[in-house]
C-alpha positions, -999 to +999 in steps of 0.1 A: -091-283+830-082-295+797-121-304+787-131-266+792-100-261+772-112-276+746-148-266+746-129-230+746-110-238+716-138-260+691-156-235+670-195-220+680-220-236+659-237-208+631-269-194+642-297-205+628-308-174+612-281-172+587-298-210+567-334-187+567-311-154+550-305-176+523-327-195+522-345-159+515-320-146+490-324-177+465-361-177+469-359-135+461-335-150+426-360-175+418-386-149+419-370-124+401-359-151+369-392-160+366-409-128+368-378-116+340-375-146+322-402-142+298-386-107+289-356-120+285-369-145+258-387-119+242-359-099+240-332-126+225-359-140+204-362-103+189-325-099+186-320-130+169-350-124+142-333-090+137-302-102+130-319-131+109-340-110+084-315-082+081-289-107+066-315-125+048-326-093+032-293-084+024-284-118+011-315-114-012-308-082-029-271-087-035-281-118-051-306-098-073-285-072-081-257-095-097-278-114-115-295-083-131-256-069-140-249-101-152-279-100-173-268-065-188-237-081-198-253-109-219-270-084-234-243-066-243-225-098-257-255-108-276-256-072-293-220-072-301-225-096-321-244-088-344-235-072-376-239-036-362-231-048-326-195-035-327-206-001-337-232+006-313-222-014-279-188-018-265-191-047-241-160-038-222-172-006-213-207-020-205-190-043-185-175-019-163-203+006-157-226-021-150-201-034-126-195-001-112-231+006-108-233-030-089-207-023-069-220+012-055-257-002-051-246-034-030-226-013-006-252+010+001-277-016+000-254-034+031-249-004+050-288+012+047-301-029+060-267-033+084-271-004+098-311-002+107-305-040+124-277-026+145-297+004+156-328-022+162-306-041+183-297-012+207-335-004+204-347-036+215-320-034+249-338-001+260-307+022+250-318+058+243-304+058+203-313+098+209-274+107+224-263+082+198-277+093+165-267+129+173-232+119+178-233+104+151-249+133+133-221+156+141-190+125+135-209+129+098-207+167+098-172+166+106-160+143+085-177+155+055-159+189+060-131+172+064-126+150+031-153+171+013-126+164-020-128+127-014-165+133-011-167+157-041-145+129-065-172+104-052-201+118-059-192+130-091-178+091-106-210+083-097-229+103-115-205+105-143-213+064-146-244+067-142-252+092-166-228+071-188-212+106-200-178+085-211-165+048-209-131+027-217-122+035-252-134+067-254-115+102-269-129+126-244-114+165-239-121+166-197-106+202-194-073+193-177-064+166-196-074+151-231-068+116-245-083+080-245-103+066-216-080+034-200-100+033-168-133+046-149-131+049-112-150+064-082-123+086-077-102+089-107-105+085-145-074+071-159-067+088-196-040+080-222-027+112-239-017+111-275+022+112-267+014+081-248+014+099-212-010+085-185-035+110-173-049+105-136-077+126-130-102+134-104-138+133-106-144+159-087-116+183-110-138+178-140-163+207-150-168+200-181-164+165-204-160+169-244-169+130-253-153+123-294-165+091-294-204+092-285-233+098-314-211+104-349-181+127-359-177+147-388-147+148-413-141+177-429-116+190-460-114+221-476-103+223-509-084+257-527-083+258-560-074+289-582-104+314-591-102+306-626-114+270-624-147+257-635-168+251-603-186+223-619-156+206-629-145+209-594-178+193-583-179+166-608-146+155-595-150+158-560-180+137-565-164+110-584-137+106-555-161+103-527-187+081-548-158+058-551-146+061-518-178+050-502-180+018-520-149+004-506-138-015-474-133+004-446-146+032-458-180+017-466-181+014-429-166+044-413-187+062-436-223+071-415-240+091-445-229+106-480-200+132-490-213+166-496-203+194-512-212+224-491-196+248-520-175+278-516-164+288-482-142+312-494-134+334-522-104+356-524-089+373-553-063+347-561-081+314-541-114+300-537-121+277-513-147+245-519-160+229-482-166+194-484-181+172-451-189+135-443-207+120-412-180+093-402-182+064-369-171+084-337-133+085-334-126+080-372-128+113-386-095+124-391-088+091-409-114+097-434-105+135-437-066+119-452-081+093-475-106+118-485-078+143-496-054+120-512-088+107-533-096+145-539-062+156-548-056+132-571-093+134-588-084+172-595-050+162-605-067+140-632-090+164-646-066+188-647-075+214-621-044+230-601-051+234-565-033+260-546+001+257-534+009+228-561+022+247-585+028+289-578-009+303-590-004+330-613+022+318-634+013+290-664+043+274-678+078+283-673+081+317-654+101+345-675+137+358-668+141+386-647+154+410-666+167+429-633+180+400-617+216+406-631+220+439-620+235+449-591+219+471-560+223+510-569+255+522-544+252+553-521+289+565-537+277+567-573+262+601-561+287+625-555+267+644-533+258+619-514+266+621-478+291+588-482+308+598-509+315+631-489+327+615-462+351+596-485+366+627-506+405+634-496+406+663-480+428+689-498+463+706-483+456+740-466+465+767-491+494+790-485+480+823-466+513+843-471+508+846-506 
């Protein structure tokens, strides 16, 4: 009793079909690696050369474009200086676009090779980049409607350096604000007005730039003298003060061509008016235009030629007494007609009617 008991009890062997299943079932796996296997490979061997040539590339070309900035910059340096270096280059601002330029191109040089390896990679897995890419059309669409101003003040800093229109130490006139050029951005200029304010503007605000510093400025005085005076004299001395003027430091310098007399601008019946104009370095005109008076004035001064407003024009010497200046305003009661003086009369008693 107790042996079928525990025959009852032990557990039934497994069939013997169950080994040949998987038996089956690992042969089917083996199969199926090595029919794959050599996809596989190919596959991961592609991914990984992807990956490898798109950061090699983009290794390659950052590297050439910051040595080519840094070889603008010793350019710049060497040019500076020179004799006329500090005149025509300003390394600080060459600096700074070239580093700006930089800047922009490796970025978009990482995200044009980034971005075609990453796409490449979801190529080579058999994805359908279709769906993708037009998702990513539209994501593009959207956002560009919605920070078109962040787009707009962008697009135009780039431009704006790369069409060098101003730079760091510049006087420029942008419109909406005027003053000298602190900083150049992407997205914002930085200016410094003339009551030392700081300006921020955006890019994409400016439509119009008014650069004071780029090419050469011009400085130019007028000088009114009385019609009487001898236009020659007047010439001669002009002459003599800027022929002086031009021979000595800074002015030798700030100076870009000669002082001309352009002659009368003006003639009125108690003034005339002689124009007188000098190319001068960018930025240093009004300078030149006070130094040029004060040499002018005191020229005329010296040959004895009166400008206006020095001394009253019309009057030589001491001016005469007024003989009317002691006598006092005619009065509206010396006439006894007058309406005031009728309205101050007494008025006389009523007469008697009775008699």
């Amino acid at each position: 009793m107790s042996l079928s008991v525990l025959l009852a009890a032990s557990p039934s062997p497994e069939p013997v079909g169950s080994l040949g299943e998987a038996a089956e079932q690992a042969g089917n796996a083996a199969g199926w690696v090595e029919e794959n296997w050599s996809t596989w490979l190919s596959t991961g061997l592609r991914i990984l050369l992807i990956i490898a040539v798109a950061i090699t590339l983009r290794y390659l070309i950052r590297r050439a474009l910051t040595n080519l900035i840094d070889r603008m910059n010793r350019s710049a340096q060497a040019v500076e200086g020179t004799a006329l270096g500090g005149l025509l280059v300003n390394a600080e601002r060459r600096r700074q676009r070239s580093e700006a330029i930089g800047s922009v191109l490796r970025s978009v040089a990482s995200f044009l090779i980034m971005g075609t390896a990453a796409l490449m990679v979801l190529g080579a897995f058999k994805i359908n980049l279709a769906p993708l890419l037009a998702s990513a059309g539209v994501a593009g669409v959207a956002l560009g409607f919605g920070a078109r101003n962040l787009v707009t003040d962008f697009l135009s800093g780039v431009f704006m350096i790369l069409e060098d229109q101003y730079g760091v130490g510049d006087t420029v006139d942008a419109g909406v604000a005027s003053g000298e050029v602190i900083e150049v951005g992407l997205r914002v200029t930085k200016l410094r007005g003339d009551n030392g304010e700081i300006w921020y503007v955006r890019n994409g605000e400016v439509k119009r730039i008014g650069n004071l510093s780029q090419g050469w400025s011009t400085a130019g005085v007028d000088v009114t003298v009385r019609p009487t005076e001898d236009l020659e004299q007047v010439r001669k001395a002009i002459t003599a003060a800027a022929d002086a003027m031009t021979k000595e430091e800074p002015w030798s310098e700030r100076l870009w061509g000669p002082v001309e007399v352009l002659g009368l601008d003006a003639v009125l019946l108690d003034s005339m008016t002689v124009r007188v104009t000098a190319k001068t370095m960018p930025g240093k005109s009004i300078g030149v235009e006070r130094e040029l008076r004060w040499r002018i004035k005191q020229a005329l001064d010296e040959a004895g030629i009166r400008m206006i407003g020095a001394i009253p024009h019309g009057v030589d010497g001491e001016s005469a007494a007024d003989p009317t200046a002691a006598m006092a305003a005619p009065s509206a009661y010396a006439s006894a007609t007058s309406p005031q003086s009728l309205a101050t009369t007494p008025i006389p008693p009523p007469t008697n009617l009775n008699k």
